[in-house]
LUMDREN-508619 format. One line per field, with one value per residue (C-alpha): x, z, y; residue number from 1. Coordinates in Angstrom, 2 decimals, always signed. Layout:
N
px <- [X:...]
pz <- [Z:...]
py <- [Y:...]
num <- [NUM:...]
//
This chain:
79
px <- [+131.04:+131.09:+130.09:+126.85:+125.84:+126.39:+123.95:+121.34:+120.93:+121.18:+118.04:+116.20:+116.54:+115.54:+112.16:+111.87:+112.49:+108.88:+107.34:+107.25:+110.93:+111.57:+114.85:+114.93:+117.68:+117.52:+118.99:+120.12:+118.69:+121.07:+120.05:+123.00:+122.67:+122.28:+125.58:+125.03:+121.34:+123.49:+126.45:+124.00:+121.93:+125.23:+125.95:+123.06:+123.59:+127.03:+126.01:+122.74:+125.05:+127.51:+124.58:+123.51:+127.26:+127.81:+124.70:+125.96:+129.25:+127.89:+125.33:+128.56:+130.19:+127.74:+127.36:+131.32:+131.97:+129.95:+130.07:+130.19:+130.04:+132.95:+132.24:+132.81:+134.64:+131.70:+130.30:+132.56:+133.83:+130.65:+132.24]
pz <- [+92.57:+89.36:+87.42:+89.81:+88.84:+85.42:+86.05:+87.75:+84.83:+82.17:+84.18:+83.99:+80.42:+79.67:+81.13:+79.02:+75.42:+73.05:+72.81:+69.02:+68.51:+66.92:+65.80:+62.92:+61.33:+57.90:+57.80:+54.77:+54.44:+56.13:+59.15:+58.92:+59.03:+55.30:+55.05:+50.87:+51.64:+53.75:+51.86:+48.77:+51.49:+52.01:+48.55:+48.00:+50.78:+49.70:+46.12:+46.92:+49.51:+46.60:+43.92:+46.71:+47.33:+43.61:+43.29:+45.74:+44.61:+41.08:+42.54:+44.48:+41.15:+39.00:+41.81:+41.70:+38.05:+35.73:+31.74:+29.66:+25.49:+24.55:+21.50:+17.87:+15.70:+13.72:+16.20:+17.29:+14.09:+11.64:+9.24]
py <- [-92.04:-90.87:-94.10:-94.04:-90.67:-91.80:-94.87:-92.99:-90.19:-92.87:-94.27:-91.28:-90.73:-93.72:-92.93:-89.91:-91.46:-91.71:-94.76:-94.68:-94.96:-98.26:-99.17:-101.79:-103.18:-105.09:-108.36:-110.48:-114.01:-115.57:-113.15:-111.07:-107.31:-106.80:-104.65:-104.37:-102.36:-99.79:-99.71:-98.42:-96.13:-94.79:-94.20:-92.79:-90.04:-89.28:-88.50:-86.68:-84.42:-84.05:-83.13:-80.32:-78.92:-78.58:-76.37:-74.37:-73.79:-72.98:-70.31:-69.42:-68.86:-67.73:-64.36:-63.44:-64.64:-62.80:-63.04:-59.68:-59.97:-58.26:-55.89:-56.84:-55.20:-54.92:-52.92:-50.50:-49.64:-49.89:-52.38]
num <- [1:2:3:4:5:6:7:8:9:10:11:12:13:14:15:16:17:18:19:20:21:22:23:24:25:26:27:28:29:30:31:32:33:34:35:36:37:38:39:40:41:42:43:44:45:46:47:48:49:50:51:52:53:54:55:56:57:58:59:60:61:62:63:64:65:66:67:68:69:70:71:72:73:74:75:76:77:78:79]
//
């Protein structure tokens, strides 16, 4: 019963999916999926989401750390 239901909705929402969806997959020249093109894609998105964490945690750390010259001697006593 409920594997039908399950067939009937997947039915339906295959009807609704656009028409300009068009999955492509690269393939190597030997017609393989070209695993080396998504291994550096992947690469790629790991660094670029480390780049973005690191800015935040140095904006994080620049707004509870904050840097205050400390006097010289020079100063405080006229020397």
């Amino acid at each position: 019963m409920c594997d039908r239901k399950l067939k009937i909705s997947l039915l339906n929402l295959g009807t609704k999916m656009p028409q300009e969806y068009d999955p492509s997959i690269r393939l190597n020249q030997y017609g393989q999926v070209d695993a080396d093109y998504y291994v550096q894609k992947a690469h790629d998105a790991r660094s670029e989401a480390m780049a973005e964490m690191l800015q935040a945690v140095k904006a994080w750390i620049k707004t509870k750390v904050t840097f205050e010259r400390i006097p010289t001697q020079q100063t405080l006593f006229g020397h």
